[in-house]
C-alpha positions in Angstrom: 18.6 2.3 -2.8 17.7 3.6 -6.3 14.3 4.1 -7.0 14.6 2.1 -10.3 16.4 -0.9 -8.9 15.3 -4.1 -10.3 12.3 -5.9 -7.8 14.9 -8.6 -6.5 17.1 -6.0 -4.9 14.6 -5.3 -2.5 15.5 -7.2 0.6 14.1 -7.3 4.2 14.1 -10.0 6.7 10.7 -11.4 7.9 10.4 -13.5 11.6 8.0 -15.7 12.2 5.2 -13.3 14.2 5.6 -10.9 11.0 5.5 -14.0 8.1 1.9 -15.5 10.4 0.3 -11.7 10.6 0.8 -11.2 6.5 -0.4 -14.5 5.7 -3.4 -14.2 7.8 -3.6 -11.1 6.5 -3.6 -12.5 2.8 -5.9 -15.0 4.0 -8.8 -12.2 5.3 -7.8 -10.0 1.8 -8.3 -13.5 -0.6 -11.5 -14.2 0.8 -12.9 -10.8 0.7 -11.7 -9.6 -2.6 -13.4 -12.6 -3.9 -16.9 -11.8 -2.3 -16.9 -8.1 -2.7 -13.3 -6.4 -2.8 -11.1 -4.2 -0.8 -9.1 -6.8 0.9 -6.2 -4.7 0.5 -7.6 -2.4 2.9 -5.9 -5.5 5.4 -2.9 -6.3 3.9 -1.6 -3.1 2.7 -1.6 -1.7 6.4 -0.4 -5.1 7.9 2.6 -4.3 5.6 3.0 -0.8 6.8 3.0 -1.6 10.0 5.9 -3.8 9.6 8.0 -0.8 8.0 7.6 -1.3 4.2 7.9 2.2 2.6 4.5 3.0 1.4 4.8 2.1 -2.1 7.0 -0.7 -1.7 3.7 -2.3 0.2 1.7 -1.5 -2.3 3.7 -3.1 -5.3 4.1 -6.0 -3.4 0.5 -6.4 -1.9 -0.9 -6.5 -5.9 1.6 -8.7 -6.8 0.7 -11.1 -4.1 -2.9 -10.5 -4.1 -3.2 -11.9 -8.0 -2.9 -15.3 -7.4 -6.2 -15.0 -4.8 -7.7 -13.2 -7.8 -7.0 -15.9 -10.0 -8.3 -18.2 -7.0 -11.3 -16.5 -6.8 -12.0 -16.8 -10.4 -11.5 -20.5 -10.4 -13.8 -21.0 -7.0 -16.6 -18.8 -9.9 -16.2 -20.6 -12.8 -19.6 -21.7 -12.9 -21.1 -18.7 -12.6 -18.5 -17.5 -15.4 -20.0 -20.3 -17.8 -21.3 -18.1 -21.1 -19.8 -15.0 -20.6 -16.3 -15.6 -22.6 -16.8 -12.9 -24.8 -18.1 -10.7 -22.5 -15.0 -11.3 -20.4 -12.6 -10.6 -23.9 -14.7 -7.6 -24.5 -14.2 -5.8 -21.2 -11.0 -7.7 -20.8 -9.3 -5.1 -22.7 -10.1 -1.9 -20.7 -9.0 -3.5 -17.7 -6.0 -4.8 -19.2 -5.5 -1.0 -20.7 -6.5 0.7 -17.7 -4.3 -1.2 -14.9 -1.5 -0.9 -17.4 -2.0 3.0 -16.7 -2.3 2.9 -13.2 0.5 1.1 -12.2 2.7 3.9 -14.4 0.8 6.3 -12.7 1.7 4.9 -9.1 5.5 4.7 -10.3 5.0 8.3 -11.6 3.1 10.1 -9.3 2.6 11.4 -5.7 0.6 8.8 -3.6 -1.1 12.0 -2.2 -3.0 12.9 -5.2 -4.9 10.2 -5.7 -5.0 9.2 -1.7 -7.1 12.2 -1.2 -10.3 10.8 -3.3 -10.0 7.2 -2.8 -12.6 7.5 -0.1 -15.0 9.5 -2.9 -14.5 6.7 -5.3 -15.8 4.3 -2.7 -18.8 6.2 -1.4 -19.9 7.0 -5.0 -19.0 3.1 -5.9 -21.9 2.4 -2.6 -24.2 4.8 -3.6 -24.6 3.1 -7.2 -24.2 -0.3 -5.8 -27.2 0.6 -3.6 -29.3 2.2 -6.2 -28.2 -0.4 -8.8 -31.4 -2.1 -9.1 -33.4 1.3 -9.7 -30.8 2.7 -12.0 -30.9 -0.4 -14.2 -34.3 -0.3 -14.7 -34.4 3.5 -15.7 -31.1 2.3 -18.3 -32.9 -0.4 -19.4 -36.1 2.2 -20.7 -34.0 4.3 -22.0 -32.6 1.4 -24.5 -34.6 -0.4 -26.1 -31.7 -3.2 -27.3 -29.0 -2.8 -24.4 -25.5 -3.8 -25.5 -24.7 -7.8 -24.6 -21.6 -6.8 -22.8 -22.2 -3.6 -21.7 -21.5 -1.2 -24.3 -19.2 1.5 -24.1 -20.7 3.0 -21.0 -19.5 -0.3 -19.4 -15.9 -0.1 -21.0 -15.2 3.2 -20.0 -16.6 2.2 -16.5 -14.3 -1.2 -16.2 -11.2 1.3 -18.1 -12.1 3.6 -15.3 -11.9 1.1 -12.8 -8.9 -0.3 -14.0 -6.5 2.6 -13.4 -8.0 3.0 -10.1 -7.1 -0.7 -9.6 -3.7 -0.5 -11.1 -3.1 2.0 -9.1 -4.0 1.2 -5.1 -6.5 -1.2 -5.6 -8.3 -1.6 -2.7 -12.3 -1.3 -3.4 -11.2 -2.3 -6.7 -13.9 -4.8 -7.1 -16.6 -2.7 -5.3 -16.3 0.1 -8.2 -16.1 -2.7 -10.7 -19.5 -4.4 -8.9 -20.9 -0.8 -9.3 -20.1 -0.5 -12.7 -21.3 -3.7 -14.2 -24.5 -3.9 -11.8 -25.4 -0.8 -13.9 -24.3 -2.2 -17.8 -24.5 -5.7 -17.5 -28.2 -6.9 -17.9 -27.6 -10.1 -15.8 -27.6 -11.9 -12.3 -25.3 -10.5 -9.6 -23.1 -13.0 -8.5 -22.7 -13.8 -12.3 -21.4 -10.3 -12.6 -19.1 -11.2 -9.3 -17.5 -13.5 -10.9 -16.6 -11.6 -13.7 -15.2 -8.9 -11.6 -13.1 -11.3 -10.4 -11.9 -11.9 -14.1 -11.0 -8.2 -14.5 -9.5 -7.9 -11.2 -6.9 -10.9 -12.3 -6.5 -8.4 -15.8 -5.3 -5.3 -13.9 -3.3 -6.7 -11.0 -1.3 -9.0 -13.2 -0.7 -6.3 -15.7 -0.2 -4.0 -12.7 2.6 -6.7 -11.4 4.0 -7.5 -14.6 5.1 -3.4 -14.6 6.1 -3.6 -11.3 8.2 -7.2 -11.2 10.1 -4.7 -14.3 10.6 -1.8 -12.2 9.8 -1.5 -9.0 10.6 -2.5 -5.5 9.0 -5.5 -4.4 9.3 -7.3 -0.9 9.8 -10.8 -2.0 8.7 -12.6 0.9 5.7 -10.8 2.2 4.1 -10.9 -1.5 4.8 -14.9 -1.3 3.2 -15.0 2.0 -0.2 -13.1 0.3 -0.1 -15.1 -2.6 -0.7 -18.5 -0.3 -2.7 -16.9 1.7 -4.8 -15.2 -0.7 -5.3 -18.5 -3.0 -6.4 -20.0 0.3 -8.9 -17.0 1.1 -10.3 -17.0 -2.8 -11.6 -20.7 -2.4 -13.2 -19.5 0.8 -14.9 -16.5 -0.5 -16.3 -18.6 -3.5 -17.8 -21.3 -1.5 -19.6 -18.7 0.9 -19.6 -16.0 -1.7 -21.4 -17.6 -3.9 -24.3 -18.9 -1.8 -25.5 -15.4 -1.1 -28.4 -14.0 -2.3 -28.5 -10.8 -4.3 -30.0 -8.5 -1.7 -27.5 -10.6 0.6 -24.4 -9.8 -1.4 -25.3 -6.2 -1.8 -25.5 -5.7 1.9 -22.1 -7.4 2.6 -20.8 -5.0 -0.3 -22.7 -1.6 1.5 -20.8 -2.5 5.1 -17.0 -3.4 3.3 -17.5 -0.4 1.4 -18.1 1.4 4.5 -15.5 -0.2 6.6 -13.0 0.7 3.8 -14.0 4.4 3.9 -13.5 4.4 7.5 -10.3 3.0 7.7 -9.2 5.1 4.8 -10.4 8.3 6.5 -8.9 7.3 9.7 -5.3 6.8 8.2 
């Protein structure tokens, strides 16, 4: 098949054991990209193991993972009450930044950025970890910290969003890390808006790869339900955790995600 084909000449035939594994699948990815992230770290190997080429499961994993986002998001909204503009602001480095890193996926050799995917996530930890100390020692140094962020924070969320664009699995852990350290406010107010910017890059991320890419139809339908399931989950639990809580549940995904990354 042509490497350019449109998305809906991609065709493969799913049983019943394969369509119940990927929507459970979706299910356990919805609910934990919505409390901390890397729930592709189950789906996109679920769809491997069924024999989808490598990047045909990715492409098809985002695209069916956005609705979850969106799910998520939703399950958040009030903890995304006042922070509109901050939302716009950063809004458009993810939207730029996914943008890039679905081109890059389309462009490049998986290898090169499969080597350092595990270095992202540790480094994402690390800060996530530190994040309280770090804050305080940003905070010092500025005397009138930026509402939204500032540009430290938009080159953080831009950086994030090519990472995102492109695999996107501990997506929301680097985006977690990031705004823990530029956003002066509570953290599962900031969770919630990383949910916000993880809708941004996978639906521009889908919207290039619906154009151009191969997508497996059915298994990415099978996500999407079970994803929107999962992200109503993850917000009702998610959201009841406190800070120290959530961090820990973030430090142990993170890890997991390492290990399986490492492993494969």
């Amino acid at each position: 098949m042509d490497a350019h084909a449109p998305a809906w000449a991609y065709a493969h035939a799913v049983d019943f054991p394969e369509a119940a594994a990927i929507l459970a699948a979706g299910l356990a990815a919805g609910t934990i990209n919505t409390v901390v992230g890397s729930g592709s770290l189950i789906t996109f190997p679920v769809l491997l193991a069924f024999g989808y080429a490598p990047v045909t499961a990715n492409v098809s994993n985002n695209i069916g993972l956005v609705p979850g986002a969106v799910s998520g998001s939703v399950g958040y909204r009030r903890e995304l009450r006042g922070q509109r503009d901050r939302a716009i602001w950063l809004g458009r480095a993810s939207l730029l930044g996914g943008t890039l890193g679905a081109v890059l996926l389309l462009a490049l050799p998986a290898s090169w950025f499969a080597a350092i995917v595990p270095v992202f996530i540790a480094l994402a930890l690390v800060l996530v970890v530190l994040q309280p100390r770090l804050a305080a020692v940003l905070a010092r140094r500025h005397e009138e910290p930026h509402e939204h962020g500032g540009r430290l924070a938009l080159a953080g969320v831009f950086g994030a969003g090519v990472y995102g664009g492109y695999f996107g699995a501990a997506q929301g852990i680097l985006l977690l890390a990031v705004l823990g350290l530029t956003v002066d406010d509570d953290l599962q107010r900031i969770n919630g808006l990383k949910n916000v910017l993880a809708v941004i890059v996978n639906g521009v991320a889908a919207v290039v790869f619906v154009l151009v890419a191969h997508v497996a139809w059915a298994p990415a339908a099978l996500i999407a339900v079970g994803s929107i399931l999962g992200g109503q989950i993850g917000a009702r639990y998610g959201r009841r955790l406190p800070a120290a809580a959530l961090r820990a549940v973030i430090v142990i995904v993170g890890l997991a995600a390492i290990v399986v990354l490492v492993a494969g």
